[in-house]
Backbone bond lengths (Angstrom), bond angles and torsions (degrees), N, CA, C in turn:
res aa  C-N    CA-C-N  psi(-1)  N-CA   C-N-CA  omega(-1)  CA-C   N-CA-C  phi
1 X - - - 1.432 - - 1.532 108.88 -
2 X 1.194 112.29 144.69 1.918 108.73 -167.61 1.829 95.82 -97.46
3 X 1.074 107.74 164.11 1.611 131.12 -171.01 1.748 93.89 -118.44
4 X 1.672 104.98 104.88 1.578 104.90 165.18 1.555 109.33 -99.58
5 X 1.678 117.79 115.06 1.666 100.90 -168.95 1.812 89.26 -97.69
6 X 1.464 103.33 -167.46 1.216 127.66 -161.04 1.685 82.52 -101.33
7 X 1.086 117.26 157.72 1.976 105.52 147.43 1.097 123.64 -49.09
8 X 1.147 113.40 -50.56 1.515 104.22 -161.38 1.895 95.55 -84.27
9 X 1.079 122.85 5.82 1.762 112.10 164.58 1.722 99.13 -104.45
10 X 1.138 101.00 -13.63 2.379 101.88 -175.40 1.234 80.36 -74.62
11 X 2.154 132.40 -51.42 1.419 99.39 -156.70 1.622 109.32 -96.95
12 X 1.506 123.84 33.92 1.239 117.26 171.56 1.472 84.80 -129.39
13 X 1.252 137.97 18.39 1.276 128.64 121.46 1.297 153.19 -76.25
14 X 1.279 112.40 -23.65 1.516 149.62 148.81 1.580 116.19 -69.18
15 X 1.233 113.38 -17.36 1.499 105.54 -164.50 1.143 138.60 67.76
16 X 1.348 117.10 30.00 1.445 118.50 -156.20 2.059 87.38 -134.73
17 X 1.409 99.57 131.12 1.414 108.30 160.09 1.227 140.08 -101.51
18 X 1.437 109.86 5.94 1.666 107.10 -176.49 2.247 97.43 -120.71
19 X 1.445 91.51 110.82 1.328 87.80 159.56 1.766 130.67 -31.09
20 X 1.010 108.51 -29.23 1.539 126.31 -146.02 1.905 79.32 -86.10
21 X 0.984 114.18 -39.03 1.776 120.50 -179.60 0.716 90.04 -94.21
22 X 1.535 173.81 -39.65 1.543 139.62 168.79 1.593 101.57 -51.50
23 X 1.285 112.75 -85.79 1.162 119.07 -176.10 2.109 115.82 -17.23
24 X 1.304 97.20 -50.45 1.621 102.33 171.95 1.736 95.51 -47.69
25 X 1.643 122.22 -79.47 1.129 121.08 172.51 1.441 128.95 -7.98
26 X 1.325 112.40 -49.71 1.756 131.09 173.55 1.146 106.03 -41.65
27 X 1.489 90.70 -76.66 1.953 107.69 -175.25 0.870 104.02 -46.89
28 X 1.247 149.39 -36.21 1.524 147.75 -137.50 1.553 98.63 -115.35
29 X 1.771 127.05 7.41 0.819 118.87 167.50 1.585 127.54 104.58
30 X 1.496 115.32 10.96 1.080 135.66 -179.59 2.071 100.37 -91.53
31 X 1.242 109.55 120.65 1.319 113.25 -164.73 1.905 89.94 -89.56
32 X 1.728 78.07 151.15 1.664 93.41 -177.33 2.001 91.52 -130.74
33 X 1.346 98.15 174.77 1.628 106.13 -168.91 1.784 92.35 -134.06
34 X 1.487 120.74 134.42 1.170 138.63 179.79 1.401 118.41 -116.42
35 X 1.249 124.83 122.92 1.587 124.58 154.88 1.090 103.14 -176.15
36 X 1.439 81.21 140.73 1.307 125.43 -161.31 1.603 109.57 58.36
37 X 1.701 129.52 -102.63 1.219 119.60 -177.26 1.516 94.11 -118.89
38 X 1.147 128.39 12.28 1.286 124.31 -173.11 1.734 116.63 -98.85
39 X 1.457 108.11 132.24 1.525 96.34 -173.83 1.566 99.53 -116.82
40 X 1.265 103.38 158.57 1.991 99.61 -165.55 1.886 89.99 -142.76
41 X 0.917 110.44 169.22 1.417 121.76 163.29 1.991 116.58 -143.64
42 X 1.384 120.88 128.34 1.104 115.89 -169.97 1.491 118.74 -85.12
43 X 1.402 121.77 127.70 1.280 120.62 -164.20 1.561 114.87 -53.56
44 X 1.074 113.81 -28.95 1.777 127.13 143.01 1.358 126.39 -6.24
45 X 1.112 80.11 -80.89 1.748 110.47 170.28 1.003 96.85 -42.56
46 X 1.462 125.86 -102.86 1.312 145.53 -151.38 1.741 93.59 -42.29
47 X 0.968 105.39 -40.14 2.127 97.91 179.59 1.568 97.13 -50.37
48 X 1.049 99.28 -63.79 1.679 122.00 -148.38 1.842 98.91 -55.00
49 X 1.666 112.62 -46.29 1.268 125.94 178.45 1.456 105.67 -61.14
50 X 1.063 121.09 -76.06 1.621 123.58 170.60 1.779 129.67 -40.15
51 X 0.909 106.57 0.70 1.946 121.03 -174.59 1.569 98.53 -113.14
52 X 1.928 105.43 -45.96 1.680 85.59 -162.75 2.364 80.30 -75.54
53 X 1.200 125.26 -22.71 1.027 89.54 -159.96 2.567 120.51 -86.65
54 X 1.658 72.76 20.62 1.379 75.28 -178.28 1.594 125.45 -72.45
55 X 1.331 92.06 151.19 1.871 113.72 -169.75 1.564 95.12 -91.98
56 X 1.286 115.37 131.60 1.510 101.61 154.10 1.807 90.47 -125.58
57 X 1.157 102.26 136.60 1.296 116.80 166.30 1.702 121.16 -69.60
58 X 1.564 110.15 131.80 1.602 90.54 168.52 1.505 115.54 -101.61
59 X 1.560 83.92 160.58 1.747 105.45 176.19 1.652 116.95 -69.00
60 X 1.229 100.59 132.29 1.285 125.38 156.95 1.328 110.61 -33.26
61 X 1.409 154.33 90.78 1.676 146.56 130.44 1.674 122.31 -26.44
């Protein structure tokens, strides 16, 4: 069953406290869900957004 949060539960799911960086997130391609006046984001998503945008650092040789 999928998890649609509110923003303000996506960014205390994400860890992030400033709207102003979710919203960057948006633009940047993080999908949100609309109806009526309500905006949701699927905990899905937010996996799916956060994996393609992972860093792995390389090792030192």
């Amino acid at each position: 069953m999928a998890e649609y949060f509110s923003y303000t539960r996506a960014m205390q799911y994400m860890d992030i406290k400033s709207l102003t960086t979710l919203r960057k997130y948006i633009s940047d391609g993080l999908p949100t869900i609309q109806f009526g006046n309500s905006k949701r984001i699927a905990k899905s998503d937010i996996d799916k957004f956060m994996a393609e945008h992972r860093v792995v650092a390389a090792q030192d040789k």
